[in-house]
C-alpha positions in Angstrom: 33.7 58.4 -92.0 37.7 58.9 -91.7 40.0 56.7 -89.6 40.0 59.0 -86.7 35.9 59.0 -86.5 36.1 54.9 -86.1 38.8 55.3 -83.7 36.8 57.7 -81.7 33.6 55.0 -81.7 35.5 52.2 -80.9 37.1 54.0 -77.8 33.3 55.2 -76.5 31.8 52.0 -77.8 34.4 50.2 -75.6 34.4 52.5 -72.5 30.8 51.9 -72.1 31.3 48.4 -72.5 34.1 48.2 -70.1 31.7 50.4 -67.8 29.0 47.9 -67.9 31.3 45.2 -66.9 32.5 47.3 -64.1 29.4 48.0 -62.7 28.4 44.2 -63.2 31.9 42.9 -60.9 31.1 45.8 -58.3 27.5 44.3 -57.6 28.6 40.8 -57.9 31.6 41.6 -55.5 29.1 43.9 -53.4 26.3 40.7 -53.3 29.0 38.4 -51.9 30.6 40.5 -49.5 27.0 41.5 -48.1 26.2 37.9 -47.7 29.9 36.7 -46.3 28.9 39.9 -44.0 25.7 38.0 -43.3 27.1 34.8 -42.5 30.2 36.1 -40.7 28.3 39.1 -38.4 24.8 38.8 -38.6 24.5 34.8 -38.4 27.9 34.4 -36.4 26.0 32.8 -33.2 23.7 30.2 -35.1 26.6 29.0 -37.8 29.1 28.5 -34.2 26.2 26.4 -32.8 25.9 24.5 -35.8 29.7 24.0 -35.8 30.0 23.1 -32.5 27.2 20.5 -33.0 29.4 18.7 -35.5 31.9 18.6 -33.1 30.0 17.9 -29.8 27.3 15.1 -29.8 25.1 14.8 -26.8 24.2 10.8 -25.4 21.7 9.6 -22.8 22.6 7.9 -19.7 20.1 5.3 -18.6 19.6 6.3 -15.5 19.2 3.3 -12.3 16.0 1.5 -12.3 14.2 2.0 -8.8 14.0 -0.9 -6.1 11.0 -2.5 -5.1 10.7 -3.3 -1.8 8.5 -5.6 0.5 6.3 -3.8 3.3 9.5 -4.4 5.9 12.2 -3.1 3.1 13.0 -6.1 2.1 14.7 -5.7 -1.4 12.7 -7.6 -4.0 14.1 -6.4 -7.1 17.0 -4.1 -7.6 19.5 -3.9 -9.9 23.2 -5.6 -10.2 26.4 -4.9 -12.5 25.9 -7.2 -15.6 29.6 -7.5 -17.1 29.4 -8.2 -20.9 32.0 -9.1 -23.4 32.0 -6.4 -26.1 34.0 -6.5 -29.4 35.1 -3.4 -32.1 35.0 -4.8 -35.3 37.7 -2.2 -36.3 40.3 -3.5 -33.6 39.9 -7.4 -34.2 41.3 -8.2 -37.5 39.4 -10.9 -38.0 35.8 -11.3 -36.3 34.7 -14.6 -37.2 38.0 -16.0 -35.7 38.1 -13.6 -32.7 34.5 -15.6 -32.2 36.1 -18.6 -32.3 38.9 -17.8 -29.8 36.1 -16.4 -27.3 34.1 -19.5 -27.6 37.1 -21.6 -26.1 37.1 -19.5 -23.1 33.6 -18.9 -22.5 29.9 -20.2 -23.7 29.2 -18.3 -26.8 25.5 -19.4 -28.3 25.0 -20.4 -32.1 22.0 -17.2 -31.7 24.6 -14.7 -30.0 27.5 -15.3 -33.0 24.7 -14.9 -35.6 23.8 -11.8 -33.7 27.6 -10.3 -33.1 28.2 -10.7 -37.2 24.9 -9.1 -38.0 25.3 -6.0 -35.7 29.0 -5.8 -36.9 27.6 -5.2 -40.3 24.7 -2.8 -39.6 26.9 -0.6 -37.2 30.5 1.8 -37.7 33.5 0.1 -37.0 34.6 1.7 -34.2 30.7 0.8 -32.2 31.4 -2.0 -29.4 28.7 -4.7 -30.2 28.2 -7.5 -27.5 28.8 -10.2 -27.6 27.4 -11.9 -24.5 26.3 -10.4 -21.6 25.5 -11.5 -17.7 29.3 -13.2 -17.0 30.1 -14.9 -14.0 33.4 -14.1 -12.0 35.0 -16.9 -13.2 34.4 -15.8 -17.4 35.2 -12.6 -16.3 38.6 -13.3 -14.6 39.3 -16.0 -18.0 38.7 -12.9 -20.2 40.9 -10.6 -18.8 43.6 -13.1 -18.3 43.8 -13.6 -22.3 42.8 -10.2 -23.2 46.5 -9.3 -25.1 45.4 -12.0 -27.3 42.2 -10.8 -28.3 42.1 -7.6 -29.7 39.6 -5.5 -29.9 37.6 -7.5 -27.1 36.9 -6.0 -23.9 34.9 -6.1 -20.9 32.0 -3.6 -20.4 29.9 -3.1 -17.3 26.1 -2.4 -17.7 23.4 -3.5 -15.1 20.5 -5.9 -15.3 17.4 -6.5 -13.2 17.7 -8.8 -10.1 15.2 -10.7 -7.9 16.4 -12.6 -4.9 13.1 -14.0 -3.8 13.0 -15.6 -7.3 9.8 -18.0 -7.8 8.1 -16.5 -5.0 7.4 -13.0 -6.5 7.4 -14.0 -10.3 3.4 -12.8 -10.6 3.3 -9.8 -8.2 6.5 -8.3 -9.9 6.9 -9.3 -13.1 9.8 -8.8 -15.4 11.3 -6.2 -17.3 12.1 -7.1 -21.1 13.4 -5.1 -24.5 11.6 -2.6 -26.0 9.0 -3.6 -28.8 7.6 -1.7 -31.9 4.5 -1.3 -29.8 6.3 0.4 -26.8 7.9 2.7 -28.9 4.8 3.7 -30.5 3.0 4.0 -27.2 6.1 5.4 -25.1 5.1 9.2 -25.4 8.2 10.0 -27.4 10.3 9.1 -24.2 14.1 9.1 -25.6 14.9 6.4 -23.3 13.2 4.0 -25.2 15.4 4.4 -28.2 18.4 3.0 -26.7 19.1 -0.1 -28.2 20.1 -1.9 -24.4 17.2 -0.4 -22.4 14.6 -2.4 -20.5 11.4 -1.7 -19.4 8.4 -3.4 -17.1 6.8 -6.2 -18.9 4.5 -7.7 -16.8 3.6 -7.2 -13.0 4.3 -4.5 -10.6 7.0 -3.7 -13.0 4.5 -2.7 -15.9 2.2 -1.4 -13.6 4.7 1.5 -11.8 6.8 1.4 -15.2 7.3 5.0 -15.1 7.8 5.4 -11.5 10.6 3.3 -11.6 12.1 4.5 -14.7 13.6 7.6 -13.9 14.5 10.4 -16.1 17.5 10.0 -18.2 21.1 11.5 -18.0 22.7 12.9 -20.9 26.7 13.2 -21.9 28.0 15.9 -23.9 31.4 14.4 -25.3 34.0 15.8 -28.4 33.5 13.8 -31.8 36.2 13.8 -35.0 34.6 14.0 -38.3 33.6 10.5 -38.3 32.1 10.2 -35.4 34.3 8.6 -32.7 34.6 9.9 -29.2 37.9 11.8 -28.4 36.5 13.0 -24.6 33.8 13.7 -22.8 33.1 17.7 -21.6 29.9 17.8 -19.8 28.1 14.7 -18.1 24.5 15.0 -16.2 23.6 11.5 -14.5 20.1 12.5 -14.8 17.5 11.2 -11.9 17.2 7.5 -10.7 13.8 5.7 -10.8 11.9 6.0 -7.7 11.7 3.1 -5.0 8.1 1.1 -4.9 7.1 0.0 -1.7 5.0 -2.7 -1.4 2.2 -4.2 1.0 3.8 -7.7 0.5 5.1 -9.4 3.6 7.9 -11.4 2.2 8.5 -13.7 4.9 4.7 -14.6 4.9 5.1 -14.6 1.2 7.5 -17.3 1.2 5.7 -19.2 3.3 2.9 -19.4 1.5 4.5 -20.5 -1.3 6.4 -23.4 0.6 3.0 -24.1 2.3 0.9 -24.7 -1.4 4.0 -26.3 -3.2 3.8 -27.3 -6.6 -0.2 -27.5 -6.5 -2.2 -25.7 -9.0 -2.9 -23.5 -6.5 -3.8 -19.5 -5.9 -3.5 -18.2 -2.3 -4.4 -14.3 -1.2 -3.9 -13.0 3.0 -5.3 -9.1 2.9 -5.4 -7.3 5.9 -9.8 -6.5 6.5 -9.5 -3.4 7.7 -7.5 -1.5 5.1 -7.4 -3.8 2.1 -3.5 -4.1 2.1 -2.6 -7.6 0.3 0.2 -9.2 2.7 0.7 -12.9 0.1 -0.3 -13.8 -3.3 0.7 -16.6 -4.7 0.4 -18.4 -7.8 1.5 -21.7 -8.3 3.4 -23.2 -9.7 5.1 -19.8 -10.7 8.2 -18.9 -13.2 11.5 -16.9 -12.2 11.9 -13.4 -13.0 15.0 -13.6 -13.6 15.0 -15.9 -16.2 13.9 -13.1 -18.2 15.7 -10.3 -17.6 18.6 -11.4 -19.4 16.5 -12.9 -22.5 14.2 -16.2 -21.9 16.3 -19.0 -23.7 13.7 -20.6 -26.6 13.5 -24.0 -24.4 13.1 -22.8 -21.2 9.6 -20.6 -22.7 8.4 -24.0 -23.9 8.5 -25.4 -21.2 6.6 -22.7 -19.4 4.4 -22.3 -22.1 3.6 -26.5 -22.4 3.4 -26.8 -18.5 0.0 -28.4 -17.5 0.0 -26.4 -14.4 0.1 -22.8 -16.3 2.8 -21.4 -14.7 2.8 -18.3 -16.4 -1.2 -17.1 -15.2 -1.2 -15.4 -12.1 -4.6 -17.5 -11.2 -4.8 -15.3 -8.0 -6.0 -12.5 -10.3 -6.8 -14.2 -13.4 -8.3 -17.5 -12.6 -11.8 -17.5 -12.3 -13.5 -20.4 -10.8 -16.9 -21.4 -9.7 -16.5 -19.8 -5.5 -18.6 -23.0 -4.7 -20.4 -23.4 -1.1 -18.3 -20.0 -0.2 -20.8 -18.1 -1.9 -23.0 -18.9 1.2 -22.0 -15.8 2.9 -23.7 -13.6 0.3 -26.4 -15.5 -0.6 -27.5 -15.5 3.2 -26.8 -11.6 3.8 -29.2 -11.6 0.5 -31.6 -13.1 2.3 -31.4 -11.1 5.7 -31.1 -7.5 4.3 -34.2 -8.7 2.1 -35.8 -9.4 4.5 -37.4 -13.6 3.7 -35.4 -15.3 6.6 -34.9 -14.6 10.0 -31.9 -15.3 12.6 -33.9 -18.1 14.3 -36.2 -19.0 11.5 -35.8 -22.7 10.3 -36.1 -24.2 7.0 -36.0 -28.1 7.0 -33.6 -30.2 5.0 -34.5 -33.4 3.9 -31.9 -34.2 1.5 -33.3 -32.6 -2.0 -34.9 -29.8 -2.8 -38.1 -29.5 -5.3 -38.4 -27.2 -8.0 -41.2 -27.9 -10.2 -40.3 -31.8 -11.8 -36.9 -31.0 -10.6 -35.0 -32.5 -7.6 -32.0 -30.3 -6.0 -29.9 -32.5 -3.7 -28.0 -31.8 -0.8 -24.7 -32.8 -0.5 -26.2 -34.3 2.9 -29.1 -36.5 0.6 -29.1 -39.5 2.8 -31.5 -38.5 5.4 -30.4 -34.6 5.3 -30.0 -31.8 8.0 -33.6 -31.6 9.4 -34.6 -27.9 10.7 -31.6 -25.4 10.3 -31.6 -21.4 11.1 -28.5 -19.7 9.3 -25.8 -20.3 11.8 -26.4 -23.7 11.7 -27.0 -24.3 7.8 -23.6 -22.1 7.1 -21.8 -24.4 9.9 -23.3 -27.3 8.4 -23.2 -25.7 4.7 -26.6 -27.1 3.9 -27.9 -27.1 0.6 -31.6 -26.8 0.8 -31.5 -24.2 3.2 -30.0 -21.9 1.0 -32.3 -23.2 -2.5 -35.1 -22.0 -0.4 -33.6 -18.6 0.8 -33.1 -18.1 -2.8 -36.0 -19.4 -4.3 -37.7 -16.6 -1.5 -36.0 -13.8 -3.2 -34.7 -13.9 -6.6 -31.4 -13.9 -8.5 -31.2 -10.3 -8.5 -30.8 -10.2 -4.8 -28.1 -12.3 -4.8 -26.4 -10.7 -7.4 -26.8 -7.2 -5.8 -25.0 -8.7 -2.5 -22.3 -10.4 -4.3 -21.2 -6.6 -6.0 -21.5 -5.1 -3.0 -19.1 -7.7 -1.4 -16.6 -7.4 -4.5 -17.7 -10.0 -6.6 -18.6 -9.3 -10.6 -15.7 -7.1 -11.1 -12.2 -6.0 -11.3 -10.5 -5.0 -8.0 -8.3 -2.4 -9.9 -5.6 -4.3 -8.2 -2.0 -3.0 -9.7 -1.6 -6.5 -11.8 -2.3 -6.5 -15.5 -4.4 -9.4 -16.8 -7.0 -8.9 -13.6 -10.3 -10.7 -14.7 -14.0 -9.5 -13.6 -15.3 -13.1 -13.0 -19.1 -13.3 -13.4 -21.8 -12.5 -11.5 -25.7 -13.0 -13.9 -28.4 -11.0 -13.5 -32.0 -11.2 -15.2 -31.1 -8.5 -17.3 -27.7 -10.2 -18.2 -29.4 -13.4 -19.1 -31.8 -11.6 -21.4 -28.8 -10.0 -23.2 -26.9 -12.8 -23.5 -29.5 -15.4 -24.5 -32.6 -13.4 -25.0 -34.9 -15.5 -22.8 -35.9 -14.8 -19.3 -33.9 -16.2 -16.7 -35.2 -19.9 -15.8 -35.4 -20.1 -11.7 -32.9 -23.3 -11.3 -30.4 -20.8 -12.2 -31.5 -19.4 -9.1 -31.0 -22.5 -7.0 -27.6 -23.3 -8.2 -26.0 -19.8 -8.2 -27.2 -19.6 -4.0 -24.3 -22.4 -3.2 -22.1 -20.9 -5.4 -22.1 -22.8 -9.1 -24.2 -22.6 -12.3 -22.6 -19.4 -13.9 -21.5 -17.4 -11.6 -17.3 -17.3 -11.4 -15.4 -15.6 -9.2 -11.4 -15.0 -8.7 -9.3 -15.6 -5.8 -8.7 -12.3 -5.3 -12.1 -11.3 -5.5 -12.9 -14.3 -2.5 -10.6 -12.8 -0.3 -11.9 -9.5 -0.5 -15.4 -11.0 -0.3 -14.2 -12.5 2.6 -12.4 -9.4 4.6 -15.8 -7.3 3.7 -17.7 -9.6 5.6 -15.4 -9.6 8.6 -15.1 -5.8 8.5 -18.3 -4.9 7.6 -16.3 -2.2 5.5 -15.5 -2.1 1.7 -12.1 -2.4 1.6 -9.9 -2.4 -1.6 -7.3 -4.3 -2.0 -4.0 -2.7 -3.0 -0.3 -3.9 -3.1 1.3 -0.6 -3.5 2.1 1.3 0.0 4.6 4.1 -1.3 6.2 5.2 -4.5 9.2 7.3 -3.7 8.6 7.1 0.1 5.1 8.8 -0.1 1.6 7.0 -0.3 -0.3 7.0 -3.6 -2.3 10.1 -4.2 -5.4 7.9 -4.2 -4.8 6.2 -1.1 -2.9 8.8 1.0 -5.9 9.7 3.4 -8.6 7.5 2.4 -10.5 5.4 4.8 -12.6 2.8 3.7 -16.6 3.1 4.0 -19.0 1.1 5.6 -20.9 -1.2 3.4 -24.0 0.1 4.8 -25.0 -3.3 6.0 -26.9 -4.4 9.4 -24.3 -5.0 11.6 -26.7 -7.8 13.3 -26.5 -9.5 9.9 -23.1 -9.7 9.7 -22.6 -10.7 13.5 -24.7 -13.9 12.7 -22.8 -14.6 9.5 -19.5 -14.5 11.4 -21.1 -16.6 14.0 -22.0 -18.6 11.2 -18.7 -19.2 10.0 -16.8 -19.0 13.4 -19.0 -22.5 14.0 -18.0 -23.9 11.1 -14.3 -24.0 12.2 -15.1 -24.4 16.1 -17.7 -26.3 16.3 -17.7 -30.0 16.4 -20.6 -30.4 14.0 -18.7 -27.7 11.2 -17.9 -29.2 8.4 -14.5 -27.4 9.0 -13.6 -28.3 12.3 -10.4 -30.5 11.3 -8.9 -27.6 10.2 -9.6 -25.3 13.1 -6.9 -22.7 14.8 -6.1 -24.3 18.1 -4.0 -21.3 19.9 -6.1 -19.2 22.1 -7.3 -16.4 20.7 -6.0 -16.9 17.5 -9.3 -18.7 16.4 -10.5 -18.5 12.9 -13.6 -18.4 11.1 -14.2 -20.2 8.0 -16.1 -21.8 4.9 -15.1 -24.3 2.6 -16.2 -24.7 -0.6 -16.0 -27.5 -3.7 -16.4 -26.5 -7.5 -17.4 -29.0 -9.6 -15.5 -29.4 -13.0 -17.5 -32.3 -14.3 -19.6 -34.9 -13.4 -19.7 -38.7 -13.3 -21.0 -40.1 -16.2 -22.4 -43.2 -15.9 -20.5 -45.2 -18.3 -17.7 -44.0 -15.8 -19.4 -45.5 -13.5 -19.9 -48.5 -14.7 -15.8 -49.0 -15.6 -15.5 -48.2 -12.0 -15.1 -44.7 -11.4 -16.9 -44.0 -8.5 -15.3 -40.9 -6.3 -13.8 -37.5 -7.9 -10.4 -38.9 -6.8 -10.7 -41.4 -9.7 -11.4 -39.4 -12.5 -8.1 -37.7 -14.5 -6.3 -34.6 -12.6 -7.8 -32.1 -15.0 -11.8 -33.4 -14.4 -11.1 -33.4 -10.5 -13.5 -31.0 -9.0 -11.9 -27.6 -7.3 -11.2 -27.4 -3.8 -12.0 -23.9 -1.9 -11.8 -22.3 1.7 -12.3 -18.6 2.8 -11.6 -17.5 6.5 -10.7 -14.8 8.6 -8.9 -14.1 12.0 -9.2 -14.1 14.8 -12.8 -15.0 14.8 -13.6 -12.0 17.7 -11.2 -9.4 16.3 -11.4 -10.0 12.7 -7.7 -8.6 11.5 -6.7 -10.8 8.4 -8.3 -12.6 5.6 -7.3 -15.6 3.7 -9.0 -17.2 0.4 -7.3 -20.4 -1.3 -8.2 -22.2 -4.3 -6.7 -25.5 -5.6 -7.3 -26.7 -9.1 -8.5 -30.2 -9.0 -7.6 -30.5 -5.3 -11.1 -32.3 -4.3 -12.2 -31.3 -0.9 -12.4 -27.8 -0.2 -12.6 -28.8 4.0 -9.8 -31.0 3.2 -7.3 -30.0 1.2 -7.6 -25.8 1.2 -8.9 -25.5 4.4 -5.4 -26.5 6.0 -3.8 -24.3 3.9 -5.9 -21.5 5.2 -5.4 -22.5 8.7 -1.6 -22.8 8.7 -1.6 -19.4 7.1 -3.6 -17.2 8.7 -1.7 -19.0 11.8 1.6 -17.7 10.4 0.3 -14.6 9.9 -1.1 -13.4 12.9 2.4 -14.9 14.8 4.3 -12.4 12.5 2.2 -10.2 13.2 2.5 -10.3 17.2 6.3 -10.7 16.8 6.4 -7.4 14.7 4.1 -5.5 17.5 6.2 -6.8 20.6 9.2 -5.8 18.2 7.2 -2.0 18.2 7.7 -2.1 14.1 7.3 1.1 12.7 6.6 0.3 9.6 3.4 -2.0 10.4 0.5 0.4 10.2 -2.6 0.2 12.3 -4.2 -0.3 16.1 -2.0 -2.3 17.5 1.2 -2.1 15.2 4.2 -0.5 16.3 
C-alpha cells in the first residue's frame, strides 16, 4: 500500500471517529438541555415551592386556652401574661456567668441553671431558652433596669393558667401540666402538642373538656436566612381560642362549703333534685391549682403526697365508704315496692335481733324501740326494724333498689378517677367467693354496712332521687362555648317508676327525723319557716373495740386513734314540702353522723336555699327552673 493509500485510511478512519464523538457530545448536550428544560419549564412551579420553603418556615401559635366559668360567670380559671426571663446563648458571651449575674437580681433555682445549660447545648445559638418563668412586677422592673448589662437576656411574655378561687376548686378543675410521652402518643397527631411550652388539662374539668378548651392553633409564616434565623414575619393567622366551659358550680356556695367543713377529712356534694345539676363539691383538705401550673416544686408534692388527710383524692367522687344508717331509705322502698311491710305495719324492737345462734343489736339495745311502722323506725333509725324488712325479702331486693337510686355505679360525672362503690348481689358473692350468699350479709347490708360501699356523690344523688321521685344525673357541665352539651340540651329526667305513696312515707320518714322531737336528727334541724329539711344520719364503722382496748381504758370511738374513729354521715334535702336541693356529707373519722355531719348539712342547705331566694327576687337569668329568674 503506497503513502497516499495510508493517508487516505487515516483521514476516513479519523472522520468516522471524529463522527462518533460528535454524535456522542450532541446527545450528551441534547440529554442535559432536555432535563435543564425539565427542571426550568416543566417542574418550574414545584422547584419555586421548594425554594421558597427554604426560605419561608411556617410556626404555630398557641392559641388562648378557654375560661371556665362558675354557673353566675364567675371566672374560675383563665389565663394571665406569665413574663419569663429568656437568654440567647449566641448574644451572652459567657452563659455560666450571665447565670450568675441574674441570680443576684432575681431567684434563679439550682434545677432551672442545670436546665438553661442543658437546653443551651441541645438547641442553635440564636434559640431563646428560659430561664425562669412566672416573674413578679418587682423581678420584672429589676430586669429591665440592668438589662444593658446583660446581654443577650431579655424579657419574654407567654401566658400561664390562673385560678383565683384557689383551694376551693382544686378537685372540680384540676390543673393543666406539660405534655408527656403518653399524651403525645395518645394526642391524635394534634401539632400543638409538639410545642415544647404548651400545656394541657391534667386532671379535673380541665382533662375532662381538654379539647374544648384547647382551641385550634395559629400558625406564622415568617422569612428565614440559610441558617435558620428569623429576618421577618409575612403572613400570621391567630388561629381559634379555646372555647369557654360553663359550669353548674355556684361559687359563692362553693366557698362556703369549703369554709363550713375546714380542714376535716371531709367530702361535701349540694345537687339541685330536679335536674341533677351539682351546685358544691368539696374535698377536703384540697391542694391549689395553681401550684401546678407553673411546675409543682419537689417539696411542696411531698408534702401533698405524705399528708394524712389525702389531699390530692377528690373523696367526693373517689372515696367510697360504708353509707351507714343512710342506706335506710333504700332498704325500706325495698321493702314497700316488694311488697313484705306495710305503711302502718309494726315490727317490734327489743334491742337485738335473732338470726339463727346469732344476736343483731340495735344501736338502741338497752330496752329498744318497742313497735315501730316505717316513719317511725326511719325517724328513730331503728335497727331491728329494718333486719326484719330485710330478712322478709332478700339481698337481691335491696340491691335492685340501691341501682335504681344510683348506688353500685359510676355517675358518668365529668371527673376522672370516679369510683363505682359496691353494691353485692347473690350472684356477685358466688363469683367472688364461690359460696352462696350467707343471710347475715343480709342483715348488715339493710343499715347500710357489711360490704356494700358507696361514694358521696353517689349519696347525694341517692338522696335527690328519693326527693324527686326522678332519676336525675348529676352533671357539672352547663355549656361549652355558650351552648348545652349535646347529651343534655333537651333531656328531661324520667321517673323512677316508683309508687309515689312510697316515697311520700319515706320523706315523711325523714322529714321526722329532722322535725320531730323524737328524730335522732332534731339538733340539727332548719329552723326558718319553710325552709325545713329532711334528713338521715348515718355512722360507718372503721373498727371495733377490742377488748384488750377495753381493758387499757378505751371505752367510746372518741378514744381510739383518728384513723380507727368510725365515719360520720348525713343525707337531706330541702325544703322538706317542695323538695328543691340535696345535700350528702361525709367526714372521715368524724364520729357521729347526727352530730358532726348533720350540722354541716343543715348550715348548707340553709345557705343554699337563701342564695337561691336572693338570686330569684334578683330575677337571675341565668338560674334555670320554676321559680328562677
Amino acid at each position: 500500500m503506497g503513502r497516499r493509500q495510508r493517508d487516505q485510511e487515516r483521514e476516513r478512519l479519523f472522520t468516522r471517529r471524529s463522527l462518533l464523538l460528535g454524535l456522542g457530545q450532541a446527545s450528551l448536550f441534547g440529554a442535559l438541555g432536555a432535563r435543564l428544560y425539565y427542571l426550568q419549564v416543566v417542574e418550574a412551579d414545584k422547584y419555586v415551592t421548594l425554594a421558597e420553603d427554604n426560605r419561608m418556615n411556617m410556626r404555630l401559635l398557641v392559641p388562648p386556652r378557654g375560661r371556665i366559668l362558675d354557673r353566675f360567670g364567675e371566672v374560675l380559671a383563665t389565663s394571665r401574661l406569665n413574663y419569663r426571663v429568656v437568654l440567647v446563648r449566641e448574644q451572652a458571651p459567657n452563659v455560666e456567668a450571665t447565670l450568675d449575674a441574674i441570680a443576684r437580681l432575681i431567684t434563679v433555682s439550682e434545677a432551672d441553671r442545670r436546665r438553661v445549660l442543658r437546653d443551651v447545648r441541645r438547641k442553635r445559638a440564636f434559640v431563646p431558652v428560659m430561664v425562669r418563668e412566672d416573674l413578679s412586677w418587682e423581678e420584672v422592673a429589676r430586669m429591665e433596669v440592668n438589662a444593658p448589662d446583660l446581654p443577650g437576656v431579655s424579657i419574654d411574655v407567654g401566658q400561664s393558667r390562673l385560678y383565683p378561687h384557689t383551694e376551693a376548686v382544686g378537685h372540680i378543675l384540676g390543673y393543666v401540666g406539660a405534655v408527656s410521652e403518653v399524651d403525645l402518643k395518645s394526642g391524635n397527631g394534634d401539632p400543638l402538642l409538639e410545642l415544647p411550652d404548651f400545656r394541657i388539662g391534667k386532671n379535673g374539668i380541665e382533662k375532662t373538656h381538654d379539647q374544648a378548651l384547647r382551641g385550634v392553633a395559629g400558625a406564622s409564616q415568617v422569612e428565614v436566612n440559610s441558617v435558620g434565623r428569623v429576618i421577618r414575619e409575612l403572613n400570621r393567622d391567630d388561629g381559634r381560642p379555646g372555647r369557654d366551659v360553663e359550669l353548674t358550680i355556684d361559687i359563692a356556695l362553693q366557698e362556703f362549703v369549703r369554709e363550713r367543713v375546714g380542714e376535716e377529712s371531709t367530702a361535701a356534694v349540694v345537687i339541685d333534685c330536679r335536674n341533677g345539676e351539682i351546685l358544691s363539691l368539696v374535698s377536703a383538705p384540697a391542694f391549689d391549682p395553681n401550684l401546678f401550673s407553673t411546675g409543682l416544686k419537689a417539696t411542696d408534692w411531698e408534702e401533698l403526697q405524705s399528708h394524712p388527710k389525702t389531699p390530692l383524692t377528690n373523696k367526693a367522687v373517689a372515696g367510697q365508704y360504708s353509707p351507714g344508717s343512710t342506706f335506710k331509705m333504700i332498704t325500706a322502698l325495698a321493702a314497700l315496692e316488694a311488697g313484705v311491710i306495710t305503711p302502718t305495719q309494726t315490727v317490734n324492737c327489743p334491742g337485738h335481733f335473732e338470726l339463727g345462734e346469732r344476736r343483731f343489736h340495735c344501736w338502741k339495745y338497752k330496752g329498744g324501740h318497742g313497735a315501730l311502722n316505717l316513719a317511725e323506725a326511719l325517724m328513730q333509725s331503728c335497727d331491728v326494724y329494718f333486719y326484719e324488712i330485710a330478712r322478709r325479702m332478700g339481698i337481691d331486693k335491696i340491691a335492685d333498689m340501691a341501682l335504681r337510686l344510683g348506688l353500685g355505679g359510676v355517675q358518668g360525672i365529668e371527673l376522672p378517677g370516679e369510683r363505682p362503690g359496691l353494691i353485692p348481689t347473690r350472684a356477685w358473692y358466688q363469683r367472688r367467693r364461690g359460696t352462696s350468699w350467707p343471710q347475715g350479709e343480709t342483715i348488715n347490708a339493710s343499715i347500710g354496712q357489711g360490704m356494700i360501699l358507696a361514694t358521696p356523690l353517689q349519696l347525694a344523688t341517692m338522696t335527690a332521687r328519693v326527693a324527686s321521685g326522678l332519676a336525675i344525673t348529676p352533671h357539672l357541665t352547663r355549656k361549652i362555648g355558650g351552648r348545652a352539651p349535646q347529651d343534655r340540651a333537651h333531656a328531661d329526667p324520667a321517673s323512677l317508676g316508683l309508687n309515689p305513696q312510697h316515697l311520700a312515707l319515706v320523706q315523711k320518714g325523714m322529714g321526722m327525723v329532722t322535725n320531730d322531737q323524737r328524730g335522732t336528727g332534731y339538733k340539727a334541724r332548719i329552723t326558718e319557716p319553710g325552709l325545713e329539711m329532711a334528713g338521715k344520719s348515718g355512722t360507718a364503722q372503721v373498727r371495733i373495740i377490742s377488748k384488750a382496748e377495753r381493758d387499757a381504758g378505751v371505752k367510746k370511738n372518741e378514744d381510739l386513734p383518728w384513723r380507727f374513729r368510725d365515719h360520720a354521715l348525713f343525707v337531706g334535702f330541702a325544703p322538706v314540702n317542695n323538695p328543691r336541693f340535696a345535700c350528702a356529707v361525709v367526714v372521715e373519722h368524724g364520729g357521729g353522723g347526727s352530730s358532726v355531719a348533720g350540722p354541716m348539712v343543715r348550715d348548707i342547705l340553709l345557705e343554699t336555699q337563701k342564695r337561691d331566694l336572693e338570686k330569684r327576687l334578683a330575677g337571675c337569668p341565668t338560674c334555670g327552673g320554676e321559680h328562677r329568674g
